[in-house]
C-alpha positions as CSV (number, residue, x, y, z in Angstrom):
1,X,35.6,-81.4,26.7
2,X,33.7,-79.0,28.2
3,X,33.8,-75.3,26.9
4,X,35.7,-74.2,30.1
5,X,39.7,-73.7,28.6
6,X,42.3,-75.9,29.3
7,X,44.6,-73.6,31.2
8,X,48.6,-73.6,30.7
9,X,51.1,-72.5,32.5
10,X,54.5,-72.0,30.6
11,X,57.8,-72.5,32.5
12,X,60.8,-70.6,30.8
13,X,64.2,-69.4,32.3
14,X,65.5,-67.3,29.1
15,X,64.8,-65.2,26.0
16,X,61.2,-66.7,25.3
17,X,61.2,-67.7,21.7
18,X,59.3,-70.9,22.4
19,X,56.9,-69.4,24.9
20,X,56.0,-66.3,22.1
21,X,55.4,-68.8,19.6
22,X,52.8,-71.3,21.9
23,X,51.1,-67.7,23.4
24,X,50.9,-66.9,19.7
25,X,49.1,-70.4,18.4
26,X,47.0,-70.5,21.6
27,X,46.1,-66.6,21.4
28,X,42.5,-67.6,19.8
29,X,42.4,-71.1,20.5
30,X,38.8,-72.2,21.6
31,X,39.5,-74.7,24.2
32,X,42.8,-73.6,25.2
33,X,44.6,-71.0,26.5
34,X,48.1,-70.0,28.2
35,X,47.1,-68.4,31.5
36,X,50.5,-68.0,33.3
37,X,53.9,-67.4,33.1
38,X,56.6,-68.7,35.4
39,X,59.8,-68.2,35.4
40,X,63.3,-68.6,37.8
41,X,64.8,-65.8,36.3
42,X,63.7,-61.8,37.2
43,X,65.7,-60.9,33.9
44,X,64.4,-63.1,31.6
45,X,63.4,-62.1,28.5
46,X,60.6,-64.0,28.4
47,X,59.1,-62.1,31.1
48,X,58.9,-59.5,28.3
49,X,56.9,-61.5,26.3
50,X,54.4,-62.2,29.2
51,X,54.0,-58.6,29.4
52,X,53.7,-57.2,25.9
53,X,50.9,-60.5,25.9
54,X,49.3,-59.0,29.5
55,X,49.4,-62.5,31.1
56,X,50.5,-62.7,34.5
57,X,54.2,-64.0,35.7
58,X,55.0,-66.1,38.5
59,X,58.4,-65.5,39.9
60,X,59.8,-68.8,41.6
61,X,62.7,-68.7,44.0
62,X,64.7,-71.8,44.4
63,X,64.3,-72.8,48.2
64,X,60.5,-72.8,47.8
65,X,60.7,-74.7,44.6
66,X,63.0,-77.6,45.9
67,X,62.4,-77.3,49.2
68,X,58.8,-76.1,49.9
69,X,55.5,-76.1,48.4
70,X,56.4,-76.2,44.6
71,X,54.5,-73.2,44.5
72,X,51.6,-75.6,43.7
73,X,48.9,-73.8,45.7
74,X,49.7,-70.1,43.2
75,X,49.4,-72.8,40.1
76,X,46.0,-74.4,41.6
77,X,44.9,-70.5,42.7
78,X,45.4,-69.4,38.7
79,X,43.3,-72.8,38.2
80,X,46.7,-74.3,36.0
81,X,45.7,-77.9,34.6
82,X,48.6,-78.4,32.6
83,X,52.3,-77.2,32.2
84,X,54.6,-76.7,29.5
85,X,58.6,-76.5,30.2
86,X,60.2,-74.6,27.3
87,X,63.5,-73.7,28.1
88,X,63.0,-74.0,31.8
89,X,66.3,-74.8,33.4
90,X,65.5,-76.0,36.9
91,X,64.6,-80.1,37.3
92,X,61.0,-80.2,38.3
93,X,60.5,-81.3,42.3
94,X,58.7,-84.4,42.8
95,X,55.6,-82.8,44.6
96,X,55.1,-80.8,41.8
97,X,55.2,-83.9,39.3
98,X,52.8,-85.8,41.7
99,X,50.3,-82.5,42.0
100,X,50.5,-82.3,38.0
101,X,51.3,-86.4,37.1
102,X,50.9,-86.6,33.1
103,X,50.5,-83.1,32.6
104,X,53.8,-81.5,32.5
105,X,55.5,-81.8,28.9
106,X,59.3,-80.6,28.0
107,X,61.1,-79.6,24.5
108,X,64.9,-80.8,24.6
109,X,67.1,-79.5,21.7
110,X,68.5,-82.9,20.4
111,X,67.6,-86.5,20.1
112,X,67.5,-88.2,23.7
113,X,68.7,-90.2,25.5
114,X,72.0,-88.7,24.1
115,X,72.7,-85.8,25.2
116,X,70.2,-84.8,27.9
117,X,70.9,-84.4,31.7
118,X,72.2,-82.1,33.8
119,X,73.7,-78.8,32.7
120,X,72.7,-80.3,28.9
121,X,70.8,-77.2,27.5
122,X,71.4,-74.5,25.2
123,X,74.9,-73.8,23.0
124,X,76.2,-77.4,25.5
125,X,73.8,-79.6,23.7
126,X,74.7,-78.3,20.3
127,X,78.7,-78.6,20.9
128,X,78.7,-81.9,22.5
129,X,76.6,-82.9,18.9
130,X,78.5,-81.3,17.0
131,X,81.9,-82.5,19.1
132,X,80.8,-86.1,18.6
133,X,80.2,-85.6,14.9
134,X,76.6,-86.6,14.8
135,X,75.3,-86.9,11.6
136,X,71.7,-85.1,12.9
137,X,70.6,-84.0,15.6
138,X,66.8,-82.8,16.2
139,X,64.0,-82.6,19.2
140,X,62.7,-84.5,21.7
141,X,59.4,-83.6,23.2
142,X,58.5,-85.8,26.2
143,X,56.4,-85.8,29.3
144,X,58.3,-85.2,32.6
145,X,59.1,-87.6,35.5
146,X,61.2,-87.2,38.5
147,X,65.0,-87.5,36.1
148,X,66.0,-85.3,34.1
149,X,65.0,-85.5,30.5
150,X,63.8,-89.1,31.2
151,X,60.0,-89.2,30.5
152,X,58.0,-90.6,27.7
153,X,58.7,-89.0,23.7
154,X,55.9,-87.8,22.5
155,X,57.7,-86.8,19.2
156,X,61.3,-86.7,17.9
157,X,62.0,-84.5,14.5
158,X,65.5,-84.7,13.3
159,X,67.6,-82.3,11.2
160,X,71.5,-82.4,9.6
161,X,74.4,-81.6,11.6
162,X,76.8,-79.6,8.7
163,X,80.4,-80.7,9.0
164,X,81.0,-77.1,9.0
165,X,78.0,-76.7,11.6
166,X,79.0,-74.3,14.7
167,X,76.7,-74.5,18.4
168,X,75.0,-71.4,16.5
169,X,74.2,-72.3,13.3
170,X,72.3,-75.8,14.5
171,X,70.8,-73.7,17.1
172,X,69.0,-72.1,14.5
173,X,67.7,-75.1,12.8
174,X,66.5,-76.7,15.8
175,X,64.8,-73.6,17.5
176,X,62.9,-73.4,13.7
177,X,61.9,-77.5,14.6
178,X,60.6,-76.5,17.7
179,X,58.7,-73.3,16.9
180,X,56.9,-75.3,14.4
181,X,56.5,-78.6,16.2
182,X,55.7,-77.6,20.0
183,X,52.5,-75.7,20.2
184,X,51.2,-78.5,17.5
185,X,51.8,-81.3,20.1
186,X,51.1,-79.4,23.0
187,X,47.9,-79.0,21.5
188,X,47.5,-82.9,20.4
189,X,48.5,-83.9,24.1
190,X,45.9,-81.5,25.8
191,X,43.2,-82.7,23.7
192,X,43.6,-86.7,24.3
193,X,44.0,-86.0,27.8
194,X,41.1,-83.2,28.4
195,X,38.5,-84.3,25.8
């Protein structure tokens, strides 16, 4: 690897916990560093997070997204090598996948292939685990490909479901997996890939 940074861009449509957590591990990191912040959402609370951490945000409007450039020249411009999805709701367009292909990785909150797809995110993961009376439930991190949480696993970490378990209370047990799993493999994928 040269002593040029690895530059991340993190996708995020809501309140940011993952995103605070990987600009926190990466603040001092010598080889890599989170450079942007993008985001579908103008009220997202993550876009708080990319202020208070004085990184710029990327504001993405659906037409462009699905239907136009990807936005891939204002990644390339910002000189993005690698993206991270955490808690990005939007599937990611083809062209982007291609411009990016191996380099964009995604955190799902339970163990796929159950329960992943459309509109499976958030407090509907948890209920339809918790519904189905799953024993455990857990993470999946995996690279991204053109279906929706399809790609490779890079890692799954599993935790209880509680009999007595609500969408809330296994929230909170999987967002503490993630926090303390993600920025670990995001930084074990970038260095196999950029070293």
């Amino acid at each position: 690897m040269t002593n040029k940074k690895v530059r991340i861009a993190i996708f995020a449509s809501g309140a940011g916990s993952n995103a605070k957590k990987i600009i926190e591990y990466f603040r001092k990191h010598e080889l890599v560093e989170v450079s942007l912040i993008v985001s579908n959402k103008p009220q997202a609370g993550v876009l708080h997070i990319a202020a208070e951490n004085k990184l710029p945000i990327l504001l993405i409007e659906r037409e462009r997204f699905f239907r136009g450039d990807a936005y891939i020249q204002e990644l390339k411009g910002h000189g993005i090598q690698f993206i991270v999805l955490a808690g990005f709701l939007w599937k990611i367009p083809d062209m982007l996948i291609k411009a990016f292909t191996g380099n964009i990785i995604n955190i799902h909150p339970a163990l796929l292939p159950k329960y992943g797809g459309k509109g499976m995110y958030g407090a509907f993961v948890h209920e339809a685990v918790i519904t189905a009376k799953e024993k455990e439930s857990g993470i999946t991190i995996h690279f991204v490909d053109e279906l929706y949480d399809h790609g490779d696993h890079i890692l799954q970490v599993t935790c209880p479901v509680y009999p007595n378990d609500t969408p809330a209370t296994l929230a909170h047990r999987i967002h503490e997996l993630e926090h303390a799993h993600f920025p670990l493999v995001i930084e074990e994928v970038i260095m196999k890939k950029f070293s």
